[in-house]
C-alpha positions in Angstrom: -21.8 68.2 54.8 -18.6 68.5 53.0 -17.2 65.5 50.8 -13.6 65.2 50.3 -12.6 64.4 46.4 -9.7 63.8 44.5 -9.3 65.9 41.1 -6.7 64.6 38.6 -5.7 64.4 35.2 -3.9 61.7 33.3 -3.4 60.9 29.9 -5.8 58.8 27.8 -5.0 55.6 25.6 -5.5 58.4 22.7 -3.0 60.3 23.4 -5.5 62.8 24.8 -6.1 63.6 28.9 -8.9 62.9 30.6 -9.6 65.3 33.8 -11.7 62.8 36.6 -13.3 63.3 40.2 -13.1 60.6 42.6 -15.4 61.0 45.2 -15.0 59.8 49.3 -18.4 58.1 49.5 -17.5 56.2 52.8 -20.3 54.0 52.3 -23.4 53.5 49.6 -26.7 52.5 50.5 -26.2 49.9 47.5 -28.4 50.1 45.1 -27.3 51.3 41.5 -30.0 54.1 41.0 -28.8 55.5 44.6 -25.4 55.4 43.7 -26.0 56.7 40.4 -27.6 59.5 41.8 -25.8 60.6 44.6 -22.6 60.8 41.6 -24.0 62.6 39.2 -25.3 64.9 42.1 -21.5 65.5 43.4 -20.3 65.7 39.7 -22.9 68.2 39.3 -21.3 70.2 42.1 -17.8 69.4 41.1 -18.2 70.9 38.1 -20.9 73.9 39.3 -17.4 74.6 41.3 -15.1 75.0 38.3 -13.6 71.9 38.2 -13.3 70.3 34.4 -14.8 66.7 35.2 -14.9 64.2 32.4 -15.2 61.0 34.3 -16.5 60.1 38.0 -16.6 57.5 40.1 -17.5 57.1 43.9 -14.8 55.3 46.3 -16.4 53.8 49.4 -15.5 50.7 51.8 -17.0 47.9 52.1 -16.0 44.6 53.6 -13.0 46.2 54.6 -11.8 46.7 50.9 -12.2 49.7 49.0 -14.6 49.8 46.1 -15.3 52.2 43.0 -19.0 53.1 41.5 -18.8 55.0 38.4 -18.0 55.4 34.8 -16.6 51.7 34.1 -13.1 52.9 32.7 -12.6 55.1 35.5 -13.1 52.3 37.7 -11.1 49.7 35.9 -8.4 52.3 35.8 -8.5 53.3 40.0 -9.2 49.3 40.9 -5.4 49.4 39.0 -4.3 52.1 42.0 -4.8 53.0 45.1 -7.3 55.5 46.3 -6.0 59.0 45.3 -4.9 61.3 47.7 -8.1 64.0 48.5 -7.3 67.3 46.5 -10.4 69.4 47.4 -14.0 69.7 49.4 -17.0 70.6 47.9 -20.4 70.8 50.4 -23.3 68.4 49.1 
């Protein structure tokens, strides 16, 4: 199954840049420890396919809004945003 993600890069609050994945989880079977896997599983790929991934975070739907799981700056930062626009596929 291929899952569409969104690679960026933007600068830090240090000065620095921060390279992050967002991944198009359409929906989560809700726990944490699911979630938690199913992201570090797709990061794990992410990066396996030469993408530089510092932070991740899953985007998914639910009650009609769109929601972030992830590294808790990441999210803070996309809940800011709108969904990125998907960059690239990777097969999970």
């Amino acid at each position: 199954m291929k899952i569409n993600l969104a690679h960026l890069r933007e600068r830090s609050t240090s000065g620095g840049w921060i390279d992050f994945a967002v991944f198009d989880a359409k929906s989560t079977s809700g726990t944490n420890s699911a979630n938690d896997s199913l992201l570090h599983q797709l990061t794990v790929k992410a990066r396996a396919s030469g993408l530089k991934v510092d932070q991740s975070a899953l985007a998914y739907s639910q009650g009609g809004r769109v929601r972030f799981f992830g590294n808790k700056n990441l999210v803070d930062y996309l809940s800011n945003c709108s969904v990125p626009n998907w960059t690239h596929q990777i097969e999970a």
